[in-house]
N, C-alpha and C positions, 0 to 999 in steps of 0.2 A: 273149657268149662261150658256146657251147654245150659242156656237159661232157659224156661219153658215159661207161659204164662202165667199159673199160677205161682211160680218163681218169683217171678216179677212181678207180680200185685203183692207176694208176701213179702216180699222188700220192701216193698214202695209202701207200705202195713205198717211196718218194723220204723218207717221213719218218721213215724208218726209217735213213736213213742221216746224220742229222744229229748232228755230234759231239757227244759228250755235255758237253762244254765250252760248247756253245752253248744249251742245256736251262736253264731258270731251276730252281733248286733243287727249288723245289714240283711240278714235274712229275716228277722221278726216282721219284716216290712214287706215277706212275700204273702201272697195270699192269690193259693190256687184251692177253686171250689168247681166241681163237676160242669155248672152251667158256663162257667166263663171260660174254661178250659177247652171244653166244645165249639165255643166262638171262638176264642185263638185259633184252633185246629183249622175248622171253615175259613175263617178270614184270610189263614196262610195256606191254605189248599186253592182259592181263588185268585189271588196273589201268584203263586204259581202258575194257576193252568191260562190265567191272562195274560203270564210275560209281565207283571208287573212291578218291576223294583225297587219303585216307591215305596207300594203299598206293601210288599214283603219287609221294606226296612221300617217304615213306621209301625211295624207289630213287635220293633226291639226296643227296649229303653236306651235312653241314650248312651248308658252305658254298659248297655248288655253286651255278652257273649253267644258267639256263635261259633260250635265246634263242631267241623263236621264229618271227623273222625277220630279218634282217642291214640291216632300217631303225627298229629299236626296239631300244632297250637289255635287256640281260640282266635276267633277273629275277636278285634275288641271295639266296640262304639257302632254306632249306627251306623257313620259315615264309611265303616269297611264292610259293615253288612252291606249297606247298597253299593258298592263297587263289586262284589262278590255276585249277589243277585243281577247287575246290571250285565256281568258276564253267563251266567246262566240265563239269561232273555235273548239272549243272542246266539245259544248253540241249543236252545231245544224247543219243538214244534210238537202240535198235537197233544201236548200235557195233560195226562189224567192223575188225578190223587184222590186216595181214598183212606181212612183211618180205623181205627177199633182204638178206644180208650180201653186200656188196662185196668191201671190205678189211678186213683187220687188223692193227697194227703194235703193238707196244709201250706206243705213247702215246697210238692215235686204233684207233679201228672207225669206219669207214664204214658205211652202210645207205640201201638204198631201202625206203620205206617206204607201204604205201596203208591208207587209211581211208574208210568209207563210216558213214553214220549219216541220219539224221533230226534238224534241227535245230527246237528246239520253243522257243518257237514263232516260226516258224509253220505247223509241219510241213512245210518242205522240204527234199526227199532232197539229201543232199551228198556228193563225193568228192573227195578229197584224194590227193594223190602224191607222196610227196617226198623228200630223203635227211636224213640222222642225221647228223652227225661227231659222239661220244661217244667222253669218256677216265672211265674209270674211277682210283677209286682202290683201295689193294689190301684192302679189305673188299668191294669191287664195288659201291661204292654211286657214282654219278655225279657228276663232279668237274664235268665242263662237258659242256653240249647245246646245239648248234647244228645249225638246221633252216631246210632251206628247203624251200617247197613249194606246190603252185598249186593251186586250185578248182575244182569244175564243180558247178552247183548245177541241178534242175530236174527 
C-alpha cells in the first residue's frame, strides 16, 4: 500500500472526526496542537543530533511508547526509552535531522522525518526517511511513537 502525503494528512483529517464516545478514556488527555508538536519535533531532533539520552527520554511520559517499527513491539516506559537511546549515542556520529509536519489533529501529529549520520563502527554514512505518528499528553511529553522508515547505507 503506498501512502502519499496528502494520504496521510487525510488520515490524520479523518481522525479528528472520531466520536468521542468511541476514544478510550486515556486518550481524552492527549493534546497535540501545531505549536507544541513543532517543539516536541525540535527538542527530539536536538536530542538526537547531541547523542543525548536523557534528553530523548525526558520528551516520553513515563509511560509512553516507543515503537520503532510496526514488526517489533513497543518499548514501554521511559526507563526502556533511555536504555534504547543510550544505545543509539553510542553507534551514531555526525547526526543530522530534519522534519516536515504533515498533519495535526487533536490526538495524533503526523511527520516525515530524515536523518543522516555515520554509523560507528564501522564508519558507514547512513540515511534514514521516515514518518512520526506522535500524541502527546498535555504536559507535551509523548504518550505514543510510532515510526516507520527505510535505509540507504554507503
Amino acid at each position: 500500500m503506498l501512502f502519499t502525503v496528502k494520504g496521510m494528512a487525510t488520515f490524520a483529517s479523518a481522525l479528528a472526526f472520531i466520536p468521542s464516545s468511541n476514544v478510550h478514556p486515556r486518550r481524552l488527555r492527549m493534546s497535540v496542537d501545531p505549536a507544541a508538536f513543532k517543539s516536541w519535533l525540535d527538542a527530539y531532533g536536538r536530542a538526537w543530533e547531541s547523542r543525548d539520552p536523557q534528553a530523548a527520554a525526558k520528551l516520553f511520559a513515563e509511560d509512553g511508547t516507543y515503537q520503532v517499527t510496526p514488526f517489533l513491539e513497543p518499548m514501554r516506559g521511559r526507563q526502556a526509552i533511555l536504555a534504547y537511546w543510550s544505545q543509539v549515542a553510542q553507534t551514531e556520529e555526525d547526526i543530522r535531522f530534519g522534519y516536515e509536519i504533515l498533519a495535526v489533529t487533536p490526538e495524533i501529529g503526523v511527520a516525515q522525518w530524515w536523518a543522516s549520520f555515520v554509523r560507528t563502527p564501522p564508519g558507514l554514512q547512513t540515511k534514514l526517511d521516515g514518518i512520526f505518528l506522535i500524541s502527546l499528553d498535555a504536559d507535551c511529553r509523548c504518550k505514543s511513537l510510532r515510526e516507520w522508515w527505510h535505509k540507504q547505507q554507503g
